[in-house]
N, C-alpha and C positions, 0 to 999 in steps of 0.2 A: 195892218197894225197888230192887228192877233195873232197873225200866222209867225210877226217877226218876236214878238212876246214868248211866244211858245218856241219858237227855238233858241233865244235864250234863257228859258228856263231848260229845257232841255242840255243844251250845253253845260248851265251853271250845275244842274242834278250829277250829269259825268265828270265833273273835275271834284264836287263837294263828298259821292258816295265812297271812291277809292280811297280817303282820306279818314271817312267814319267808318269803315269795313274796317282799315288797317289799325284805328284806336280803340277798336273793340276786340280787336283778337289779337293784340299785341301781348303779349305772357306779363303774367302779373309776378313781381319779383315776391321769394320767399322770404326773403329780407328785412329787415324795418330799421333803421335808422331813426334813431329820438337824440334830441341836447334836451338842456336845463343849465338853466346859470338863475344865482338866486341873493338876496342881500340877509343875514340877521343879524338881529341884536346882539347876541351871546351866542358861540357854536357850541353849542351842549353836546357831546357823544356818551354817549349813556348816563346821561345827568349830570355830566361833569363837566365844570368849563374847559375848552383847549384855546379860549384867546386870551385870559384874565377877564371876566365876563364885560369885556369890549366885542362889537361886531367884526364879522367875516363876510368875503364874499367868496363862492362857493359855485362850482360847476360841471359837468361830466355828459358823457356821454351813452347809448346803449345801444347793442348791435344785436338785435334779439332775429332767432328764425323760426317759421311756422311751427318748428318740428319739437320746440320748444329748449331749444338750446341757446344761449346768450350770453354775451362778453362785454365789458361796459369799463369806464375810467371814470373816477371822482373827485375831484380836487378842493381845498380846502385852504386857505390863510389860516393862520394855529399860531402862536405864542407859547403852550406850557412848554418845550423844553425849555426854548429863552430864559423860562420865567421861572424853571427850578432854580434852586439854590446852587450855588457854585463846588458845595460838596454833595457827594453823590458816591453811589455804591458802583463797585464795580464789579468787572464781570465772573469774580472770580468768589465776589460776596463781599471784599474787603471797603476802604474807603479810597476817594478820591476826590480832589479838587480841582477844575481847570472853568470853562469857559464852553458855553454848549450855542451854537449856532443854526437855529431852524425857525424857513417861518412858512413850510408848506409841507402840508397833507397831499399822499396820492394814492388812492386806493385802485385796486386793479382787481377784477373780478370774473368769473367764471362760472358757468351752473347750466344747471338743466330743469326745466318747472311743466309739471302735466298734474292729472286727475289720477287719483288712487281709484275712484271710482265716482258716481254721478255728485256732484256737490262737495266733495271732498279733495281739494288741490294739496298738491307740493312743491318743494322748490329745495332742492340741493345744490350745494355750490364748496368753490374756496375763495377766499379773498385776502390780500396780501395787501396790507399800508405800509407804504414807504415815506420816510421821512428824510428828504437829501439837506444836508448843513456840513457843520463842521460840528467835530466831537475830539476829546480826549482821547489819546491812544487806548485807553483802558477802561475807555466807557461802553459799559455792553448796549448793543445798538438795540434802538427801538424802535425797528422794522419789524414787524410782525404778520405770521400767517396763523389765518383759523379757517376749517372748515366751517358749513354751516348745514340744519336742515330742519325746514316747515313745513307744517302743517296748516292747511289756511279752510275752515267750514264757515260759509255765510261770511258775514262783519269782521268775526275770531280769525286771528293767526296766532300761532304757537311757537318761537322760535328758540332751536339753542346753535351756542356760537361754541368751538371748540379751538385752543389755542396749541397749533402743533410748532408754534417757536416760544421764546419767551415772551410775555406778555408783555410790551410798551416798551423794553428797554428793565423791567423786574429780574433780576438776576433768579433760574432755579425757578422760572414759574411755568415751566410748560404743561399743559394740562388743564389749568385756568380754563374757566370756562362762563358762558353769558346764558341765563335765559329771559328770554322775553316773551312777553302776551300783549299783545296788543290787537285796536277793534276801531273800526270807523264806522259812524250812524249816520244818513242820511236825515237830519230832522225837518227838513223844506224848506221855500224858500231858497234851494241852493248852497245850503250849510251843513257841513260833515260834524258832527260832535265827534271829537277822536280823544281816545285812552289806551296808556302803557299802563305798564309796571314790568320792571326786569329783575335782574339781581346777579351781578357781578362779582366770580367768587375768582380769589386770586389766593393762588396757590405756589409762595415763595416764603418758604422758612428760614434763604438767607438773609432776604431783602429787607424785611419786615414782617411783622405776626401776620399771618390769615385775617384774624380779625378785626387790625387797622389797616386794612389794603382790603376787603371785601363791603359789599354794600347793597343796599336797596333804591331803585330810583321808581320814581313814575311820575305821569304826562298827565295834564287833561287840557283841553282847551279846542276851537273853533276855526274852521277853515271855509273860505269861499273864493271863489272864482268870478273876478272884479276888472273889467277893461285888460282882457287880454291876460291877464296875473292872478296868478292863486297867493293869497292873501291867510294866513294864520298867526291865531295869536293863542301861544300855550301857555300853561304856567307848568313849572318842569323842579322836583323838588327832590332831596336825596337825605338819605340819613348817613351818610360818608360823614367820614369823621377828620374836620376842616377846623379845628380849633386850635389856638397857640400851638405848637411842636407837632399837630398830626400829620398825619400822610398826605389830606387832602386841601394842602393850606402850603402859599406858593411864598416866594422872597417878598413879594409885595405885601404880603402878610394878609391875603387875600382868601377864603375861604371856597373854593372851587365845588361845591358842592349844593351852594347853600341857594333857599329856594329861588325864583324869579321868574318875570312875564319875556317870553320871548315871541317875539315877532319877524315874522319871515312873508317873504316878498319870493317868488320863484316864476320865473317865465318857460314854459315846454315849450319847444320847435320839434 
């Protein structure tokens, strides 16, 4: 009985080792594939509503390699062109009237992120949002590309956004530009305390004044990681200016700027 024990373990040892040699030296890809798909209350992008502060569901992917280079897609449900007004400036600065058909975000993105040196990261990139609908023939489109580049020490990231088209469909705003600061704290428990503040300069003297197209936003609010889903709830407020006849104040007569709790649900694979 032992001798037959011992040669199948024997046996069993030659068929198990050729299988754990080959899953240990098999090459480890440089690659990484990540999704996210997520539900919120209000799609805020830089403190501004893009659904009429109704929710969006929201998804993308990113194809990062060790060397720190990566390419990634982001998708979005969106409302504000819908939900502009039926006159609108055109591309030439003048007016027009027709009918504007959009109701999807697609951001497409490129960069390269490493260490400037020990503790101090960066992250350069471009990124390009497409907005596919229906438009006026004479409606300056509001596909948009900006560069981008951070600085990231500790918790602190530093970012500015640069706009090498026109800004959103802004007739004359190319040069427009974002910065953002933002910071995440781990307070325990499993809870991130997270805070912005950006400010959003737009720079189109056909469109409208600098002044009613430019603005201040920022974030605070709590995040955790709850059955599988990361779970936040912000409150996200702006001083854009969203009052009867402003810039920031839609046909529904809606105030797109104005403060509120958002809450978001996001699953990584």
């Amino acid at each position: 009985m032992k001798t037959n024990l011992f040669a199948i373990a024997v046996t069993a040892c030659s068929v198990a080792l050729p299988g754990a040699v080959l899953a240990q030296s098999a090459p480890k890809s440089d690659w990484t594939l990540t999704g996210n798909v997520s539900v919120v209350s209000d799609y805020r992008y830089r403190g501004i509503s893009q659904t009429n502060r109704k929710p969006a569901i929201q998804g993308g992917f990113d194809l990062a390699h060790s060397s720190g280079f990566y390419v990634g897609n982001w998708n979005s449900s969106i409302s504000w062109l819908s939900d502009a007004s039926a006159f609108y400036v055109t591309e030439s600065g003048g007016s027009g009237a027709g009918n504007v058909s959009s109701n999807i975000e697609m951001d497409f993105y490129a960069g390269y992120k490493g260490e400037v040196t020990k503790g101090l990261g960066f992250d350069v990139g471009a990124l390009y949002y497409y907005y596919p609908g229906s438009y006026p023939s004479d409606f300056n489109s509001p596909n948009t590309g900006e560069i981008y580049g951070a600085l990231t020490y500790g918790p602190v990231t530093g970012k500015v956004s640069y706009a090498v088209t026109d800004l959103f469909g802004a007739p004359s705003s190319k040069g427009s530009y974002y910065l953002d600061l933002s910071a995440g704290f781990d307070i325990g428990s499993g809870f991130m305390l997270n805070a912005h503040v950006g400010h959003q300069r737009v720079d189109s003297a056909s469109f409208r004044t600098t002044k009613d197209a430019s603005y201040t936003d920022w974030k605070l609010g709590i995040s955790k990681d709850l059955a599988g889903l990361n779970f936040a709830l912000d409150y996200i407020d702006t001083n854009a200016k969203g009052n009867a006849g402003q810039f920031y104040r839609n046909k529904f007569d809606k105030d797109l700027g104005k403060g509120t709790l958002v809450l978001t649900a996001k699953k990584t694979f």
